[in-house]
C-alpha positions as CSV (number, residue, x, y, z in Angstrom):
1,X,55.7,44.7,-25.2
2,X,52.4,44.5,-26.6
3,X,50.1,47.6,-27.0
4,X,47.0,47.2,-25.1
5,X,44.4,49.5,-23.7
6,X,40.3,49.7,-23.9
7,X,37.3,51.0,-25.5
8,X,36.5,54.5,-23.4
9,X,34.5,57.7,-23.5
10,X,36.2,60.1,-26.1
11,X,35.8,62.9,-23.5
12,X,39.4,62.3,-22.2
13,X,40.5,59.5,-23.8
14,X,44.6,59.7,-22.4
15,X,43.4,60.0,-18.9
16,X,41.0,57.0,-19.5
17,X,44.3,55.4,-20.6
18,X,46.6,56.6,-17.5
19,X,43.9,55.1,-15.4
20,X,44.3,51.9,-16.7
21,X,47.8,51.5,-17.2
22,X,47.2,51.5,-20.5
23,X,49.2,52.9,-24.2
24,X,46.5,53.1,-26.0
25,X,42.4,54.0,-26.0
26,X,39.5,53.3,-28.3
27,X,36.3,55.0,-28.6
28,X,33.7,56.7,-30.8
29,X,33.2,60.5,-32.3
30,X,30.0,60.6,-32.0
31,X,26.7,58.5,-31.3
32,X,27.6,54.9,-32.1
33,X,24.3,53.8,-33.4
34,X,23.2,57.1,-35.1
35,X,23.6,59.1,-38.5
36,X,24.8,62.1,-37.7
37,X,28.5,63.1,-38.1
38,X,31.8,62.9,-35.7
39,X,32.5,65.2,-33.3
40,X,35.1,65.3,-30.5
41,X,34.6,66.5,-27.3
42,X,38.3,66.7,-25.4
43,X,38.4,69.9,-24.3
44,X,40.2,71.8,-27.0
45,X,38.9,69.9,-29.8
46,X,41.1,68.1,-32.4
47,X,44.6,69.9,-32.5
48,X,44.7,69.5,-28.5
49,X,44.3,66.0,-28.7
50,X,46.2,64.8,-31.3
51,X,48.9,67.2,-29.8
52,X,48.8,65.8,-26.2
53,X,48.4,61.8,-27.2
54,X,51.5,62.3,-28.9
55,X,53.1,64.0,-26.1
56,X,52.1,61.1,-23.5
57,X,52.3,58.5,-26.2
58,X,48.7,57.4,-26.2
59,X,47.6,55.8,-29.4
60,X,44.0,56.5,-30.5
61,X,42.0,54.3,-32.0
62,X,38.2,55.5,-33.6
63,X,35.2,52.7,-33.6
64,X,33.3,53.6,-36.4
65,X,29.5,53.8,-35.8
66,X,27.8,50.6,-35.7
67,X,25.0,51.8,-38.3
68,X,27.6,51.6,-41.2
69,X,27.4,49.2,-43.9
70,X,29.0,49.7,-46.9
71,X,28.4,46.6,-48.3
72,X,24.1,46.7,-48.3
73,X,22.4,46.8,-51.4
74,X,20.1,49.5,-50.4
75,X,20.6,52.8,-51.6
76,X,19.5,54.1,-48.1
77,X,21.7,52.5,-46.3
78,X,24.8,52.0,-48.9
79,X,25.0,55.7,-49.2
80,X,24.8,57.1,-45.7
81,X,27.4,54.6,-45.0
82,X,29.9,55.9,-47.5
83,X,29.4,59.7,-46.3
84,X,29.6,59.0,-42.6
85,X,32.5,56.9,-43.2
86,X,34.6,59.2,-44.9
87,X,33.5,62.3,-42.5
88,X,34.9,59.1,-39.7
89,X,37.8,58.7,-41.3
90,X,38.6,62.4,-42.1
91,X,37.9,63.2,-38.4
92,X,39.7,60.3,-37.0
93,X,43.1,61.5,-39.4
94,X,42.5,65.5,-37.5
95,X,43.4,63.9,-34.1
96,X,45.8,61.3,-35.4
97,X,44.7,58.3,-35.1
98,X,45.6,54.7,-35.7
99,X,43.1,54.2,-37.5
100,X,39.2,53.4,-38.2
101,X,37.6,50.2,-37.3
102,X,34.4,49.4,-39.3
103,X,32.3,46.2,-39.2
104,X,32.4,44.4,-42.6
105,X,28.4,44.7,-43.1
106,X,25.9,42.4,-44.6
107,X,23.8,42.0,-47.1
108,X,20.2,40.5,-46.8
109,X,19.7,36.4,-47.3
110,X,18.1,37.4,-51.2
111,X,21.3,39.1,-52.4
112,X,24.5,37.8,-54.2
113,X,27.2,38.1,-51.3
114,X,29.5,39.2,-54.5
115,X,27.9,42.1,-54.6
116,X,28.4,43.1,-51.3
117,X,31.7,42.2,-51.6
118,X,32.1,44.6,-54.5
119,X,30.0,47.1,-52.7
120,X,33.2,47.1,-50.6
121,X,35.4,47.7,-53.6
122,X,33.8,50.5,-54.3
123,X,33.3,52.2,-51.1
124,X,36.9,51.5,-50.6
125,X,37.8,53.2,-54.2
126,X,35.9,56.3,-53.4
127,X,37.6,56.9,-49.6
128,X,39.9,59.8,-49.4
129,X,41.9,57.7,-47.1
130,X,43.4,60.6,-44.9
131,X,43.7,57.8,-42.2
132,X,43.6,53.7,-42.6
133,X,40.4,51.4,-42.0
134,X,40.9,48.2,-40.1
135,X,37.7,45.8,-41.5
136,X,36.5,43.8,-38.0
137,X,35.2,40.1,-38.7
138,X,31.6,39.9,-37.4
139,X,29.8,37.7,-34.6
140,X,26.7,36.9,-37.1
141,X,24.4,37.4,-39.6
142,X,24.1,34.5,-42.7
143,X,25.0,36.7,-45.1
144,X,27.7,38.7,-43.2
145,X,30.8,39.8,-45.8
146,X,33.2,39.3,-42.6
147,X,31.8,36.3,-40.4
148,X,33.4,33.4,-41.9
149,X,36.8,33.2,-43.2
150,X,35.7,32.3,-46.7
151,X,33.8,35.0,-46.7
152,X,36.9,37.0,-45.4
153,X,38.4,35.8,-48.4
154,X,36.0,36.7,-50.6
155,X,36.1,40.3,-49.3
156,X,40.1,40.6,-49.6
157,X,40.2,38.9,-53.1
158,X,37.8,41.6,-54.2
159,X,38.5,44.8,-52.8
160,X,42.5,43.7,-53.8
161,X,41.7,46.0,-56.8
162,X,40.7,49.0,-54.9
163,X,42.8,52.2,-55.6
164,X,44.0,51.9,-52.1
165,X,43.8,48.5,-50.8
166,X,46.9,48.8,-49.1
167,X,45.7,51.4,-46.4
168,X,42.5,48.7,-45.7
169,X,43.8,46.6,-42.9
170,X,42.0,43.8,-40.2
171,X,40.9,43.8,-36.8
172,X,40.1,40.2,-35.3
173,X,38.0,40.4,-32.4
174,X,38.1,37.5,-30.5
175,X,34.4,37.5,-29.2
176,X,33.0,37.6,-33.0
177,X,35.7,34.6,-34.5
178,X,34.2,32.2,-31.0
179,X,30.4,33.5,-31.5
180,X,31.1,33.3,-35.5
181,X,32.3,29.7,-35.6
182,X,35.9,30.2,-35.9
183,X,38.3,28.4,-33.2
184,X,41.0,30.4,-31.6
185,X,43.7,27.9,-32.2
186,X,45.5,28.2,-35.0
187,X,43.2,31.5,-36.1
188,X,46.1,34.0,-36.5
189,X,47.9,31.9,-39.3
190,X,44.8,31.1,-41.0
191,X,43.6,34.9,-41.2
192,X,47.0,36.1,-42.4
193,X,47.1,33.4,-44.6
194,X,44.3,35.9,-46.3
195,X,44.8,38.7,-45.8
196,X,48.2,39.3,-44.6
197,X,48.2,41.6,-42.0
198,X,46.4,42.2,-38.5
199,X,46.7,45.4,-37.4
200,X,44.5,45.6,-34.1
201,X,42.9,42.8,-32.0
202,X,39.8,43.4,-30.4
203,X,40.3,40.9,-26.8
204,X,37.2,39.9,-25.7
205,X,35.1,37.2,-23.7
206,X,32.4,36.3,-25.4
207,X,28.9,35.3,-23.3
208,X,27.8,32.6,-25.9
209,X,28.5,29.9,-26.7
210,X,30.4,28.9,-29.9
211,X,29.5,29.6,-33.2
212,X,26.0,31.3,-31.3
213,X,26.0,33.9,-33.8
214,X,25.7,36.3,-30.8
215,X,27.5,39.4,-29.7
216,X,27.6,40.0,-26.1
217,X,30.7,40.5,-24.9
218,X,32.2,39.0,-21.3
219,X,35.1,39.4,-19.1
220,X,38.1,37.8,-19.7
221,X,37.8,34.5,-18.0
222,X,34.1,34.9,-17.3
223,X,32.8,34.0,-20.9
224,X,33.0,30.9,-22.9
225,X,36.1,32.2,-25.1
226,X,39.0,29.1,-24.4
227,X,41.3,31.2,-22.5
228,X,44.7,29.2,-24.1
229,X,43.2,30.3,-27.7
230,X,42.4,33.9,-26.8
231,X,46.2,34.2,-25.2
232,X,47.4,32.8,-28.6
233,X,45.8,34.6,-30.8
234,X,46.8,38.2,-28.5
235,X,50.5,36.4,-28.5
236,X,51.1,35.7,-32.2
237,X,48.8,38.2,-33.8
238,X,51.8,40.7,-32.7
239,X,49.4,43.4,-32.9
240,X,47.7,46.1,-30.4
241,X,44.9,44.9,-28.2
242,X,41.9,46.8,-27.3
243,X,39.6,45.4,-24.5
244,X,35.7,46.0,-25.0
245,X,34.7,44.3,-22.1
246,X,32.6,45.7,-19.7
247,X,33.4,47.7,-16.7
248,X,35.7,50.5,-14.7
249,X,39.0,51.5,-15.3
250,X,40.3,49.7,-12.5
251,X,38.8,46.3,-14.1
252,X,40.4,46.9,-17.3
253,X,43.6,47.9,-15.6
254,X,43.7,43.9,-14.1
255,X,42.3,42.4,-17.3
256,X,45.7,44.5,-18.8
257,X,48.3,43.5,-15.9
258,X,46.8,39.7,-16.5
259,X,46.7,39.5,-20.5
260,X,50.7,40.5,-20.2
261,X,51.5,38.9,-17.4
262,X,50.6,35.2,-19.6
263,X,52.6,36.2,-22.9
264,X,55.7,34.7,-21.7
């Protein structure tokens, strides 16, 4: 059966998965769309929690903040990124988790998307990769390094070279490939076609309409996401699912029992 679970506070992140029936939770160390480094706040900080997610099998999963992008070509930006991605990863490898999911970046509408791309290389090459990063495709942005599956391309052609390209994995979130122009149908061959693996899908509605270029994420079956695509790409992506939809446990614990209950 399928690993699924949701996006939740990092307070108590295996309650927040008991309450939804859930194996697994996601959630950030810290603030999401700030600059200052991880911290984690279960009550016995990072031992207890890795030690009692393994006990009740819960499988963590750490949202990088949003502010990263490795790929700009501004030295403000490019460099933060690096140091609060490695202080991410370090701290998401302390309580044992999956793994990191970071946004692929941009870089502005004057630079050379190669650039970017290699910006990614060398982020990648100067990691101490004490945990994996999954790369998540993006909902917009022209110059986006993750948006479009050439670009996707691009990314996984370059960074190929990085000293450890094989811990660099890729999380497809449904919301981004409808708002980013990419139909469902057919979206799992054509992504491992590049890069050859999926390890995490990010199941969500989307409130736009396709190829909108917008991220706002819906309920399942209350967006504009085709409902047949979004079960394919959960059922052949043979991967863990996290919902990021919005509300309660109870909610998520439905959108759960009704994602599983139409894999058959």
């Amino acid at each position: 059966m399928i690993q699924m679970g949701a996006h939740v506070d990092q307070t108590d992140p295996i309650t927040e998965a008991r309450e939804r029936g859930a194996t697994l939770s996601q959630f950030f160390l810290g603030d999401p769309q700030g600059w200052k480094g991880p911290r984690v706040d279960y009550a016995g900080g990072a031992e207890q929690l890795r030690a009692d997610a393994q006990e009740a099998g819960i499988q963590l999963w750490v949202h990088a903040p949003y502010v990263i992008n490795v790929a700009s070509m501004n030295n403000r930006i490019r460099i933060p990124s690096r140091k609060l991605l490695q202080q991410t990863v370090t701290a998401a490898a302390e309580i044992g988790a999956a793994g990191v999911i970071v946004h692929g970046g941009h870089v502005t509408a004057d630079d050379d998307p190669a650039k970017g791309f290699d910006n990614w290389r060398k982020a990648i090459d100067g990691l101490d990769m004490a945990c994996p990063i999954l790369i998540e495709n993006t909902a917009g942005g022209a110059n986006a390094m993750a948006r479009h599956l050439e670009r996707i391309d691009q990314l996984w052609t370059t960074i190929a070279s990085a000293s450890d390209a094989d811990q660099v994995g890729f999380c497809l979130d449904t919301c981004h490939a409808h708002a980013g122009g990419e139909e469902l149908v057919g979206l799992v061959d054509r992504i491992l076609a590049i890069t050859g693996r999926i390890d995490l899908v990010h199941g969500n509605d989307s409130r736009d309409a396709f190829n909108s270029g917008a991220d706002r994420h819906a309920n399942l079956g209350q967006g504009q996401v085709d409902p047949e695509g979004f079960l394919e790409v959960v059922r052949t992506a043979k991967a863990p699912v996290v919902l990021e939809t919005p509300g309660d446990a109870a909610t998520h614990r439905s959108e759960i029992e009704y994602v599983l209950g139409n894999l058959a």
